[in-house]
N, C-alpha and C positions, 0 to 999 in steps of 0.2 A: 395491491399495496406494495410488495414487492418489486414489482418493475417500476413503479411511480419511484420507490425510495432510489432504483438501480438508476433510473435514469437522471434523476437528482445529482444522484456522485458523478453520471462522467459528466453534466454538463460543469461543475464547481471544478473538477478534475483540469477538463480540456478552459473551460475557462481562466483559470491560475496558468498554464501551460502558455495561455497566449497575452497574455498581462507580463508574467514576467521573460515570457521569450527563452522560455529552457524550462528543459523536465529534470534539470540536477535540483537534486533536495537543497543542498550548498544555498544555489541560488533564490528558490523559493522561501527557504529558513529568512533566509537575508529580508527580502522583499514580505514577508508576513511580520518582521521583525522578534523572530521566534531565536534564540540564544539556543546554541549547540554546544552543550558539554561533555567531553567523552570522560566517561565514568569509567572505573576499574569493578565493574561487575563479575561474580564470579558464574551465575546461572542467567539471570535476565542479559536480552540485548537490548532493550531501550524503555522509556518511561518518559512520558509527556505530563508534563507537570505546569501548573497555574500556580506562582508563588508571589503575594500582594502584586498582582495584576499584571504582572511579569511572567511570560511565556517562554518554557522552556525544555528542549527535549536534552536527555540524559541518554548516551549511547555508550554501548561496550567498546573501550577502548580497541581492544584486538580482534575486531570483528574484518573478515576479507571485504577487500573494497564492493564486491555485487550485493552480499547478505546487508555492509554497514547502509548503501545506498535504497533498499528495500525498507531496512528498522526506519531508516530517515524518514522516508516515505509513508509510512504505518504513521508514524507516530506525529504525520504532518496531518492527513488526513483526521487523526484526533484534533486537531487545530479547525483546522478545516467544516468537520461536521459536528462537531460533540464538545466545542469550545463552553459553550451553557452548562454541559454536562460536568467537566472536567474538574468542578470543584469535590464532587461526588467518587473522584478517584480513589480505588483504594489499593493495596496489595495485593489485590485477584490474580487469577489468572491469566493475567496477560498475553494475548493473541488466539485465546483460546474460542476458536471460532462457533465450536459449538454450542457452546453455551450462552453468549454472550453477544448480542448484537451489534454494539457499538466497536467488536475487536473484529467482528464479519467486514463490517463497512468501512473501517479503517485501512485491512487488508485489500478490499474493493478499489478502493483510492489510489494507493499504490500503485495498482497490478493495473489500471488506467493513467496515472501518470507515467509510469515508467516502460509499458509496453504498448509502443504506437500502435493503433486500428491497421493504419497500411502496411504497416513492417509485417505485424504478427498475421493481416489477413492474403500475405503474401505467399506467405510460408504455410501456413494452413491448406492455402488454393492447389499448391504445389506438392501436395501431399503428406507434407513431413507431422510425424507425430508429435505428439507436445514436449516430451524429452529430449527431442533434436529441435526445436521452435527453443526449449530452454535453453542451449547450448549455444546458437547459435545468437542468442540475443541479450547472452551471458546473465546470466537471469536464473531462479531458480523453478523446475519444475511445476512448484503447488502454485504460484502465481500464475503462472502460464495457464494452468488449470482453472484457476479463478476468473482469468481473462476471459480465453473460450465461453466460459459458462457464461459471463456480463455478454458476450458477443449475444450466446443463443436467445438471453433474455430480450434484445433489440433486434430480433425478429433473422438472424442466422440460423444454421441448422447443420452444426458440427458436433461430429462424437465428442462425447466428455469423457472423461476420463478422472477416474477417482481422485484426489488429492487429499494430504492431511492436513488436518485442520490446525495441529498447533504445528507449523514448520517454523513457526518465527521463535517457539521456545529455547 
């Protein structure tokens, strides 16, 4: 069941990617018709909200541009797989991957939009660890990690390397 759900996201993933011709969120928000609000949040960095049938992600205003384009991405992928779900939204936990499935696969979304196969399986081949894969594809770590991991589930076989689950809190 897992890998059916894994392989579900990168095909909706790489499928979006090649419709709208870019992995910036910018562009994708546009082409979903999804409204970007940058919010003065003091603890959350974003929230994907359905408001009378109106689609809209709410982002931390002062978030660095790598982390704001990651939240973008998260909370596209709530678009993306959990649009049915998203009236059922509440003030949870948000990103909190362990507990909550739909913040796992959202994160999953992301970390396949934003970190190409060839890039990431480039760098990987080449030896470099996943903290230097983040660095150099400015990116943050626990995605990187969550990549790998989608990599191993479609049949690769790379060390994994722990990640935390709320990095997006």
């Amino acid at each position: 069941m897992q890998l059916n759900r894994s392989i579900n996201i990168v095909d909706k993933a790489n499928k979006i990617i090649k419709t709208v011709g870019s992995r910036e969120p910018e562009d994708i928000a546009e082409h979903l018709g999804i409204i970007i609000m940058p919010v003065h949040f003091t603890k959350q960095k974003g929230v994907y909200k359905v408001i009378e049938r109106n689609r809209f992600i709410f982002v931390k205003d002062d978030l660095c541009p790598e982390m704001r384009k990651i939240v973008l991405l998260h909370e596209i992928g709530h678009d993306v797989l959990h649009k049915g779900e998203a009236k059922m939204f509440q003030e949870f936990s948000v990103f909190d991957m362990k507990n909550n499935r739909m913040e796992y696969e959202a994160n999953s979304f992301a970390a396949e939009v934003a970190l190409p196969d060839e890039e990431i399986l480039e760098y990987l081949y080449e030896g470099y660890d996943i903290e230097t894969v983040a660095q150099y594809m400015r990116s943050d770590v626990n995605l990187v990690a969550l990549k790998v991991a989608n990599l191993n589930r479609r049949g690769y076989d790379f060390c994994l390397q722990d990640s935390k689950s709320n990095f997006l809190k």
